[in-house]
Legacy VTK file of the C-alpha trace (Angstrom):
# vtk DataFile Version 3.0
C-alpha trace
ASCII
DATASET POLYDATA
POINTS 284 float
99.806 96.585 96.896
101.683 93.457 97.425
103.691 93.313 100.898
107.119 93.453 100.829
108.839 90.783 102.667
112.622 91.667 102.674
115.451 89.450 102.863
119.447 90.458 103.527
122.098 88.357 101.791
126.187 89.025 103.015
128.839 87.650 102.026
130.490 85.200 104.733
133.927 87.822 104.554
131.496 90.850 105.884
132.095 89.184 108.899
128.575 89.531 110.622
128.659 88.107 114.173
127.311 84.700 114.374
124.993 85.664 116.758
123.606 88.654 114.568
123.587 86.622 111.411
120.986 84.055 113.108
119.105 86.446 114.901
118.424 88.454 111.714
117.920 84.681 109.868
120.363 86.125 107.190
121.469 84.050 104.456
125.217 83.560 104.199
127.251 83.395 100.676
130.543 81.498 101.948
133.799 82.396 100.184
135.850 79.243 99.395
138.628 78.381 101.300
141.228 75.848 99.469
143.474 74.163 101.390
145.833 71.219 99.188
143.331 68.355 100.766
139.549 70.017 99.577
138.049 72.695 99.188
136.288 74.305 102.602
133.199 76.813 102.777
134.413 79.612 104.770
132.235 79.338 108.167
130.499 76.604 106.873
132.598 73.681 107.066
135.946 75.229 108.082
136.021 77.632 111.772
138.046 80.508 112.378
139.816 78.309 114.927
140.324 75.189 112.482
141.660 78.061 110.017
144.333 79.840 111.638
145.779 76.058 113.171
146.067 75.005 109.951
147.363 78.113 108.265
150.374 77.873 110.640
151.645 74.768 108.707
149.963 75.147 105.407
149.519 77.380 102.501
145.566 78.418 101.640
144.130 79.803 98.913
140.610 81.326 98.250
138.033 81.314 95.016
134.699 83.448 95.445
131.429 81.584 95.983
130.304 79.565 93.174
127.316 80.523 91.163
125.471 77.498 92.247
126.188 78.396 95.707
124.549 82.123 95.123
121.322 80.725 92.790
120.791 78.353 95.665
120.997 81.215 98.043
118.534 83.150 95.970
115.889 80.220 95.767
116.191 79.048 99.227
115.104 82.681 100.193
112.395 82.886 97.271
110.985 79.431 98.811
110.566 80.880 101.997
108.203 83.384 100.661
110.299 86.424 100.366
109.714 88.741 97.866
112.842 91.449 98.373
116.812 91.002 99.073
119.118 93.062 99.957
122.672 91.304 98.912
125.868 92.733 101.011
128.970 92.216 99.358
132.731 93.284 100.177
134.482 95.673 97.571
134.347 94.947 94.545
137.963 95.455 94.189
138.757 92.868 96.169
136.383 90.352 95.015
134.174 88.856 92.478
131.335 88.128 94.680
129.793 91.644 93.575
129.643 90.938 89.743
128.602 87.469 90.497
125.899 88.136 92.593
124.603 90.968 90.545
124.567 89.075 87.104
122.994 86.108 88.889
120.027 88.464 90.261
118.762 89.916 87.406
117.283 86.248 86.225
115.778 86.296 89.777
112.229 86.767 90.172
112.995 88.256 93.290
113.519 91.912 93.304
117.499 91.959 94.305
119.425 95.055 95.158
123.580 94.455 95.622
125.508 96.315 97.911
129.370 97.073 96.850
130.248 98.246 100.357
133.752 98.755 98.838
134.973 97.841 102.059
135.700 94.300 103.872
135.114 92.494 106.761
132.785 94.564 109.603
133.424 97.426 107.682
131.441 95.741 105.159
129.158 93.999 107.300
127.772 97.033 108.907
126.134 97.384 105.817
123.870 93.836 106.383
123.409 94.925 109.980
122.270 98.138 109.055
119.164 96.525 106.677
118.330 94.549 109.584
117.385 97.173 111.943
115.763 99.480 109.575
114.006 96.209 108.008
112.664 95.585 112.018
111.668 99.368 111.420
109.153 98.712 109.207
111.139 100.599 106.570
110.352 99.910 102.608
112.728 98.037 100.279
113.096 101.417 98.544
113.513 103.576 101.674
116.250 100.726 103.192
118.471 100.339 99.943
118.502 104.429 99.854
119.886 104.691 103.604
122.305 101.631 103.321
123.917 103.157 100.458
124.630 106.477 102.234
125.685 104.933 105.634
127.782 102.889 104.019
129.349 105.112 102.154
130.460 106.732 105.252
131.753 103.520 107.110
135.435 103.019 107.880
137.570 100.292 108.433
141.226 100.174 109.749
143.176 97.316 110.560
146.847 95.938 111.543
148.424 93.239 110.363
151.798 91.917 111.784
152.937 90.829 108.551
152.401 91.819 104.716
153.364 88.363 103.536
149.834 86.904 103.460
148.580 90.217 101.279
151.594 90.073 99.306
151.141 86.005 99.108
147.363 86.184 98.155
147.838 89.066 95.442
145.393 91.590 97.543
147.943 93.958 98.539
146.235 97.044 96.668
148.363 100.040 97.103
150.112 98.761 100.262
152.629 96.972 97.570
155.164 100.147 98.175
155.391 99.289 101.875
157.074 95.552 100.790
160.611 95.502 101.855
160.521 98.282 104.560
162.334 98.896 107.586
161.706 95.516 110.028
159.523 96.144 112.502
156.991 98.621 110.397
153.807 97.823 111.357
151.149 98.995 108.899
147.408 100.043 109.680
145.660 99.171 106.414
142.271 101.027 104.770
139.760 101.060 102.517
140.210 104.052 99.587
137.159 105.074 98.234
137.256 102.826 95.438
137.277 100.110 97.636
141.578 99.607 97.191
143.459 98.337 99.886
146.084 101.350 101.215
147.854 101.811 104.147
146.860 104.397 105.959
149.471 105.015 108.525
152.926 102.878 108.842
154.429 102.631 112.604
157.143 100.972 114.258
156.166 98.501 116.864
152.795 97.217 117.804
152.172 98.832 121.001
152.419 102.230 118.745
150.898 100.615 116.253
147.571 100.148 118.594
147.692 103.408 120.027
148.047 105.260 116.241
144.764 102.697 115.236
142.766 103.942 118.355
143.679 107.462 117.062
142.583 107.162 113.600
139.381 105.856 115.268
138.775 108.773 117.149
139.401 111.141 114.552
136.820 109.261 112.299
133.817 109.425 114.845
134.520 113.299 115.489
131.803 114.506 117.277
129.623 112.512 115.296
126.420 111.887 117.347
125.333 108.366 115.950
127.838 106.013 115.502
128.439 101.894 116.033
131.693 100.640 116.083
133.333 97.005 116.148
136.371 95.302 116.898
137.575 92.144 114.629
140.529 90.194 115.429
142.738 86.940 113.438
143.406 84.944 116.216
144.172 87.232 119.099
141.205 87.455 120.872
143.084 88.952 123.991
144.667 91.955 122.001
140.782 92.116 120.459
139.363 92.099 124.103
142.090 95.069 125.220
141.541 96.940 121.950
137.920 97.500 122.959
138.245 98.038 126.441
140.217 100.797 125.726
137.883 102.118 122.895
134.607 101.537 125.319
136.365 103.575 127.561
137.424 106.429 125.029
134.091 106.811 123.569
130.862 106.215 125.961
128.217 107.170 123.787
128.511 104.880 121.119
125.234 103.049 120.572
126.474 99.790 119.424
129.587 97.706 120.191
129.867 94.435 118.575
133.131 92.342 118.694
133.952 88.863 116.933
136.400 86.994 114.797
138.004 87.224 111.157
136.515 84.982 108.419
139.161 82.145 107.105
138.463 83.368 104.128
139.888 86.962 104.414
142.770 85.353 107.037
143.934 83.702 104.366
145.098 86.791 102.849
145.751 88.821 106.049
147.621 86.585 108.525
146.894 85.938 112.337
147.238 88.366 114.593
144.754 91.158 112.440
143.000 93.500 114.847
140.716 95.288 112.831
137.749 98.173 113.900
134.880 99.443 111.962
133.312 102.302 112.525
129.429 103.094 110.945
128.618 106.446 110.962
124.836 107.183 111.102
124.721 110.857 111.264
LINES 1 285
284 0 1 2 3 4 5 6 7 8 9 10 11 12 13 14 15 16 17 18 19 20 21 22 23 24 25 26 27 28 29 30 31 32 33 34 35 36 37 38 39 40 41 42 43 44 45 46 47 48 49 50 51 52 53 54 55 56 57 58 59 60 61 62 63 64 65 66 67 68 69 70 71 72 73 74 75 76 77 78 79 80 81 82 83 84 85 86 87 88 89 90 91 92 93 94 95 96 97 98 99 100 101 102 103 104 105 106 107 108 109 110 111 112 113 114 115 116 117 118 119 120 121 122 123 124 125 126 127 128 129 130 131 132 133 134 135 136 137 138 139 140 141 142 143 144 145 146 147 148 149 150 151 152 153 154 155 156 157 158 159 160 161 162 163 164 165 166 167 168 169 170 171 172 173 174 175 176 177 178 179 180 181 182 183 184 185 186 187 188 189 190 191 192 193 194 195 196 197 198 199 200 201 202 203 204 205 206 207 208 209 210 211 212 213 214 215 216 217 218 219 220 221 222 223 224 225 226 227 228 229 230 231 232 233 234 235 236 237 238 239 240 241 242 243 244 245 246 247 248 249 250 251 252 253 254 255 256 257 258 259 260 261 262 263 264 265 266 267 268 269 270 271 272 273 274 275 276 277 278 279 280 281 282 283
């Protein structure tokens, strides 16, 4: 029997901490980022930093990665003797990069299995992370795919935005369209539905509220779940980010896995600075 030699492809708005990514060697599919000068790579040529500057003074716009970019992807891993992937991709409802990827893999000779995490950012990127470990297990292609697909199914994302005009803007407001036009000052806590739809999951006035209500709804989704990771994302507010999960750290002691970073330009072109957003992988 020939030996499986697994590679994980994500999508660069999974948001997979830079240091993870490289330590896993995962291969990145950027989103495009399209400002009025060029066209960026999201985390390739354009930062999170660079990103949120320029948003500030200028209106973005994003495209999912080309085909090119995905078949070069696909043969860059092939070349480098892998025989397996394991493609993460946010929600399909959100995104192309799903379709994409999957039509391009089936002229693969690689044997490709794509993930519609129907979620976005960690949330999604969980997924990729996920692979990795059980891939450092010694796991099978088969065996991985099969418990990816279940965890993931059971991963949550929540975050806040300060403003719906970037969502509203970018055309990926989902069900949170209702919420356009309310009382000043409602700050919403946005989800992932099953089908991978945008929907606000809880509407408060104020962001101090609006922090404690998101630490809530994380509580209430770990439970007394035994086995659980959770992260904390932010859009340029790294200080909110770093008080967010002090305060969850604190809450919940037995979680196995914290991991903390920063928004891809790509998805911040549709959310806004300021987004704190938290993830929570349930492995039970």
């Amino acid at each position: 029997m020939k030996t499986e030699k697994i590679a994980i492809l994500v999508d660069s708005c999974s948001d997979v901490p830079a240091e993870v990514l490289e330590a896993a060697d995962m291969a990145l599919m950027p989103m495009n980022v399209v400002f009025r000068d060029r066209v960026y790579e999201d985390r390739v040529t354009i930062t999170p930093t660079e990103f949120y500057r320029r948003q500030a003074t200028e209106k973005a716009t994003t495209a999912s990665p080309t085909g090119k970019r995905i078949l070069d992807a696909l043969e860059r891993i092939q070349a480098s003797g892998y025989t397996h992937v394991i493609a993460v991709c946010i929600s399909a409802a959100l995104s192309g990069t799903y379709q994409e990827t999957q039509l391009l893999a089936e002229d693969s000779p690689l044997t490709v299995h794509v993930v519609n995490t129907r979620s976005v950012g960690i949330g999604s990127g969980f997924a990729a992370i996920y692979a990795a470990e059980l891939r450092e297990q010694g796991k099978t292609f088969e065996q991985i795919v099969a418990e990816v697909e279940r965890v993931t199914a059971q991963t949550k994302v929540f975050f806040y935005v300060p403003s719906l005009k970037y969502l509203q803007a970018g055309g990926r407001i989902g069900r949170v369209a209702g919420m356009a036009g309310t009382l000043l000052n409602v700050k919403p806590i946005i989800s992932c539905d099953p089908e991978g739809v945008y929907y606000p999951i809880a509407k408060v006035r104020g962001e101090k509220r609006t922090i404690s209500k998101l630490l809530d709804l994380v509580a209430t989704t770990i439970g007394t779940a035994k086995r659980v990771n959770v992260a904390v994302c932010d859009g340029a507010d790294p200080e909110l980010r770093q008080a967010v999960l002090e305060k969850l750290q604190a809450a919940h002691p037995n979680v196995l896995k914290w991991y903390a970073g920063d928004v891809s330009p790509a998805l911040g072109v549709h959310t806004g600075p300021g987004l704190i957003g938290v993830g929570i992988q349930i492995l039970d």
